[in-house]
N, C-alpha and C positions, 0 to 999 in steps of 0.2 A: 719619640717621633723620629721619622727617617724620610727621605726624599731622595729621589730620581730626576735626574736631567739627562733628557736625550738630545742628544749633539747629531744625529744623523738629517735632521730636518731643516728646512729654515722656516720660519722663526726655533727659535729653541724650547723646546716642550719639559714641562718638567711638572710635577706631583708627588705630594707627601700620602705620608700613612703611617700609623699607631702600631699596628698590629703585621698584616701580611697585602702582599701585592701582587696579584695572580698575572703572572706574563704569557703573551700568545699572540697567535691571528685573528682569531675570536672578536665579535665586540664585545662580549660579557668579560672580556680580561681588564685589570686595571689597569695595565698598559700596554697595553693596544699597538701589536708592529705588524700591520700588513702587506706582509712578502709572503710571496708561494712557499720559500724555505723553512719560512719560523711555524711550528706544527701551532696544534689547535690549544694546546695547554703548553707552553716550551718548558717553563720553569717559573718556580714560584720563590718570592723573597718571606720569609716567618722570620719571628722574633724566636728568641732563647733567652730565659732569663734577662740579662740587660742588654744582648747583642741579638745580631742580625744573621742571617744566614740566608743562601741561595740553593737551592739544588735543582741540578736537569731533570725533568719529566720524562725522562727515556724517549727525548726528540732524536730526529734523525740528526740536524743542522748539528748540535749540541750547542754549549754553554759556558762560555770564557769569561774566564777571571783574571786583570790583568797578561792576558795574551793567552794563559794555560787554561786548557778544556778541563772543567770540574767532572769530578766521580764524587757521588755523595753529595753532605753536607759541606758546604764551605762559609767560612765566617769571612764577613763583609767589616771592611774597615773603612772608615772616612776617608774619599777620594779613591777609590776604588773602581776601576773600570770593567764594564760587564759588557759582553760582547755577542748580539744573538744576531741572526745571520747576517745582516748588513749594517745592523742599524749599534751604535755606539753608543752606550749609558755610563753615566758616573753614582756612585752613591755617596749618600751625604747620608749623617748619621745626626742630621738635622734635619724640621721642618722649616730652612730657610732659602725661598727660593730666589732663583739670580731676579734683576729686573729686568722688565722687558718679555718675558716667557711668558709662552700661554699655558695658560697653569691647567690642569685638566682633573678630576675626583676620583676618589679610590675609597672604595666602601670599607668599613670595619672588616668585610670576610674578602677584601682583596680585588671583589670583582668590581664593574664599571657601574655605579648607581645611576647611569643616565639610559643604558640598556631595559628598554623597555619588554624585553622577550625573553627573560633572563634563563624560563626552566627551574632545574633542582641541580645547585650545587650541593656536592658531600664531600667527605673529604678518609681516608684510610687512618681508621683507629689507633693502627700502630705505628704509619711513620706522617701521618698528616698527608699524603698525598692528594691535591683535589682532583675532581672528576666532575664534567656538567654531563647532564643528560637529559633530555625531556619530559616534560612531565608524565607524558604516556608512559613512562616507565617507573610510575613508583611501583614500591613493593620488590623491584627486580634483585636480582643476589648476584654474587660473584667473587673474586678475589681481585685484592690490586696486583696490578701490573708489575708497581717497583719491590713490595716488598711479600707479596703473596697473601695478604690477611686481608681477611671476609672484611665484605661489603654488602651491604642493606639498603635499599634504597628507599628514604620513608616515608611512607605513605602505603595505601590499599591501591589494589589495580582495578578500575575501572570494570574490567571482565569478570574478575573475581580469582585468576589465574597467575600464579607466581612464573617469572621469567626470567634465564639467566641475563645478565649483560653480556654484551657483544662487542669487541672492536670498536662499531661502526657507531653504534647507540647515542654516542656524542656527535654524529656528524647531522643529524636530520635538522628540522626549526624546531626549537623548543618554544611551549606555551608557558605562559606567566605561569609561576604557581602561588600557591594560595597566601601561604603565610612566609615570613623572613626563617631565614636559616643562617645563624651565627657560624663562624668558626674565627681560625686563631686560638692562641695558648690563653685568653683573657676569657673566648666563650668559650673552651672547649668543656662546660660542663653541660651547656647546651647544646653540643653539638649530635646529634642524631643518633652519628654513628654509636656515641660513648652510652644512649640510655640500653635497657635493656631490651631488646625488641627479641618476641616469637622467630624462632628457627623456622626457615621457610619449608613446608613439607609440599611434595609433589600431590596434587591433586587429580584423584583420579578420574575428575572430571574432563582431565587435561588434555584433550586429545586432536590437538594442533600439534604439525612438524615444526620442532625445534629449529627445521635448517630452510623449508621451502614454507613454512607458515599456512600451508592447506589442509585441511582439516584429513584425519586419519581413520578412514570408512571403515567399517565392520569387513574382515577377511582381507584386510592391505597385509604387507609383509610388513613388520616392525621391530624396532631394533632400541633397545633402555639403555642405556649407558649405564653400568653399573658402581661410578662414584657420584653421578648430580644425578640420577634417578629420570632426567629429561628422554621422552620417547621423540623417536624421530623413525620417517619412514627406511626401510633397509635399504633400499637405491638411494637416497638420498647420504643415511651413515656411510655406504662404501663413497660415494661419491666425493664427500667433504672428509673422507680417510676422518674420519671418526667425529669426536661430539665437536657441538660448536657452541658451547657454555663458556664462556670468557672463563677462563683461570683453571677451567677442569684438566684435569691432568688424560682426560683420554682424550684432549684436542689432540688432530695429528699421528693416535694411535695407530693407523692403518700404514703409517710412511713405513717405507724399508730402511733398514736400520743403513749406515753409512761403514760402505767398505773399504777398511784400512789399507792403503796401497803405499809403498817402501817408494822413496824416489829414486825414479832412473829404472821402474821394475816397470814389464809391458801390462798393461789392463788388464783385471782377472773380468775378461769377456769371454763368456760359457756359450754357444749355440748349441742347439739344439741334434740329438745326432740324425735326425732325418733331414734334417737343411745341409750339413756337410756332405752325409750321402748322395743326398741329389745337387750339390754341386761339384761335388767329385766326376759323378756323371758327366754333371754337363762339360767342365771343364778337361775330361778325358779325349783326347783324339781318337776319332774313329779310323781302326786299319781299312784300308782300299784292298780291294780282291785282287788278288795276281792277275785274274784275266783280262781285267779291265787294263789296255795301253796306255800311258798317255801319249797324246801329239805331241811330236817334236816342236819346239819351240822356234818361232819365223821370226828369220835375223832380217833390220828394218834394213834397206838398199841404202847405200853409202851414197848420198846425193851429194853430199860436197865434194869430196875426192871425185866425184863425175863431173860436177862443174867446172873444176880447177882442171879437169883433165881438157874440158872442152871450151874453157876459155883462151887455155894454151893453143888451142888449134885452131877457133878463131881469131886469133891474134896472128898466127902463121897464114890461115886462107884471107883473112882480112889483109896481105899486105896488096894483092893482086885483086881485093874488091872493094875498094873504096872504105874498106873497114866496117862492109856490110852484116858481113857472119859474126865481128866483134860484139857490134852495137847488138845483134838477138839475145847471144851468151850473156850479155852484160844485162839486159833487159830479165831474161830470167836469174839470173842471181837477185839480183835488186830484189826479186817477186817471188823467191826462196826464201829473201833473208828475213822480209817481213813475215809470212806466214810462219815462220818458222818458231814455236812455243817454249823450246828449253833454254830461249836467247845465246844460245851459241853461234856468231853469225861473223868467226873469224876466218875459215876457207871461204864463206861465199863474200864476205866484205873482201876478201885479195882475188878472187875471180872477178869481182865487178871491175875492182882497179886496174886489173891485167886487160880486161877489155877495152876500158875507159883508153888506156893505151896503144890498145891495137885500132881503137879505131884514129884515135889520131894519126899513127904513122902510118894505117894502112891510107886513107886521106892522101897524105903528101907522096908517099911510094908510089901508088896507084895514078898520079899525078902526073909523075914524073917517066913513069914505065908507059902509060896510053896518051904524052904529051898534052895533057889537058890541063887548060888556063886557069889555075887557083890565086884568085886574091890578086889579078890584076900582073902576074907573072906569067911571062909565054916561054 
C-alpha cells in the first residue's frame, strides 16, 4: 500500500492505493488537480514488484521529482515530493494517512470510483500507459503516444465500423460503460489490452471521411492511406497534409521537410523568376526624353532679410513719426513669425525687437523735435 498527501490545498487532501493512481484534470483521475496546466491524464503512479514508480504522460506542464523534471520511469521513495503544475504532493509508501485530512478514494485501476461517467479506460500492453476514451469508441485502434504499441479498444462499434483513435477522442463526455475494466500489474491478466483480440481489418463498408466524418458519395475524389488502410476524401488528405489515424506514420505526410540553415548564413528564400523580373521592372527608373525641359526651379523670396531690412528703416523714419512706421514693421514681423511653418523665426524675432525700439525712441524724439507734451513734460 502507498498514499498521497497534497499540501497545495487547505484542508490537506490525501489517499491511498494498492496498485496504481491515475493523476490529471480529469474527474475520472484518482487524484484529481484542476488547473488549466495539469493535462487530462498528466501522470500516473504503478507498482513494480515491491516498489512504486511515477512516469509523465508526455504532459506539456511535466513532472517533478523532488524539484527534477522526470523522463521515464522513476522510482518513488518514502517522503518523496511530486510536483504537477502548482499543486505539491508527498508520497508515503504507506497507507497511513495524517489526521485531520480529507481522505478521498482511488479505485484498484487508479481512477476516481465516485466518477459516475467514467467511459473505457485501457491501458498500452507494452509500457502500461492509460488512456480514457468514450464509450462511442469501442472497437477503435491506434498506437500509444509514449511508447508506439498498438492499441484496441474493447468492445464492437455500435455502427459496425472500426475507427482509428485520435488526439482528441479523450476529450469529448464519456458514457458509463458496461462492465469494470481492471488494470495495474495484479490485474494485468485481465486487462483487455493483454487477451487476444481479432486485428481490426478496414471495412469496405466503410465509407465515411476519416478527417471531416461526411459520408464519401459515388464519384468524390478519394484518397487510402496506405499504412492504416482509412479512406478519407482527397481535399480533405491534402488539407490535414496527410492521414489523421492517431499513431499512423502518414500523420503529417504532406509537411515539407525542414531546411537546414548554418547560423549567421541569409535564408535560402527562392522567388520565383517572373516576380523578380517584374520587380526589376518596376523597380527600374524610367529615362525622361531629351525634349522634354524641366522648369527652373523658383528660389522662395528672402522675407526675413526684407524685414530686417525694413525694420531698420522704420526704426530710422520712426524717429521723426511718433515711431509710427516702427510699430507697422513690428506688426508684421509678429504676423511673419507666427505663420511662418519651418519655425525659424530668429531674423523676424530681431525685426520685431529693432521695432519694438524704434517705436519707443521714435515716441520720445518725435517729442522732443515737434515740442509735444509727453507724460506730463513741456
Amino acid at each position: 500500500m502507498a498514499s498521497v498527501i497534497i499540501h497545495s490545498d487547505e484542508p490537506i487532501q490525501a489517499g491511498s492505493f494498492s496498485h496504481r493512481a491515475l493523476i490529471g484534470r480529469k474527474p475520472f483521475n484518482g487524484i484529481q488537480l484542476g488547473q488549466r496546466i495539469v493535462s487530462r491524464i498528466h501522470a500516473w503512479i504503478d507498482k513494480d514488484g515491491d516498489s512504486f514508480y511515477i512516469r509523465d504522460a508526455r504532459s506539456r506542464g511535466g513532472t517533478f521529482v523532488n524539484s527534477v523534471r522526470t523522463d521515464g520511469k522513476v522510482l518513488l521513495r518514502d517522503g518523496d515530493e511530486i510536483k504537477i503544475g502548482t499543486s505539491k504532493m508527498t508520497f508515503h509508501a504507506s497507507d497511513q494517512l495524517p489526521e485531520g485530512a480529507i481522505a478521498f478514494n482511488i479505485a484498484e485501476n487508479g481512477s476516481n470510483p465516485d466518477f459516475e461517467d467514467p467511459g473505457i479506460l485501457i491501458a498500452c500492453e507494452s509500457c502500461g500507459a492509460p488512456m480514457w476514451v468514450p464509450a462511442t469508441m469501442a472497437g477503435a485502434f491506434g498506437r500509444c503516444a509514449i511508447c508506439a504499441g498498438a492499441i484496441t479498444v474493447p468492445g464492437e462499434p455500435s455502427s459496425g465500423i472500426r475507427r482509428p483513435l485520435t488526439p482528441n477522442d479523450s476529450i469529448v463526455d464519456m458514457p458509463a460503460i458496461t462492465g469494470a475494466v481492471e488494470l495495474g500489474d495484479a490485474a494485468r491478466p485481465l486487462d483487455p489490452l493483454a487477451a487476444e483480440m481479432p486485428q481490426p481489418q478496414p471495412s469496405a463498408t466503410a465509407r465515411d471521411c476519416g478527417i471531416c466524418r461526411s459520408p464519401i458519395l459515388p464519384g468524390d475524389s478519394t484518397r487510402t492511406c496506405a499504412s492504416c488502410s482509412q479512406t478519407y476524401h482527397a481535399e480533405c488528405w491534402n488539407e490535414n497534409r496527410g492521414c489523421a489515424a492517431y499513431g499512423c506514420p502518414e500523420v503529417g505526410s504532406l509537411d515539407p521537410p525542414p531546411v537546414a540553415v548554418a547560423v549567421g548564413a541569409p535564408s535560402p528564400v527562392s522567388f520565383p523568376e517572373e516576380l523578380v523580373a517584374a520587380k526589376t521592372e518596376v523597380a527600374a527608373p524610367q529615362a525622361e526624353p531629351d525634349s522634354i525641359e524641366q522648369p527652373p526651379e523658383e528660389k522662395a523670396f528672402p522675407w526675413d532679410f526684407a524685414l530686417l531690412g525694413m525694420s531698420v528703416l522704420g526704426f530710422v523714419i520712426g524717429t521723426f513719426t511718433f515711431g509710427l512706421s516702427a510699430l507697422l514693421v513690428g506688426i508684421g514681423a509678429v504676423i511673419y513669425a507666427i505663420r511662418r511653418k519651418d519655425g525659424n523665426h530668429r531674423l523676424a524675432t530681431l525685426s520685431a525687437v529693432i521695432c519694438l525700439v524704434g517705436v519707443a525712441l521714435g515716441v520720445f524724439t518725435s517729442s522732443i523735435i515737434f515740442k509735444v507734451p509727453m507724460w506730463g513734460i513741456r
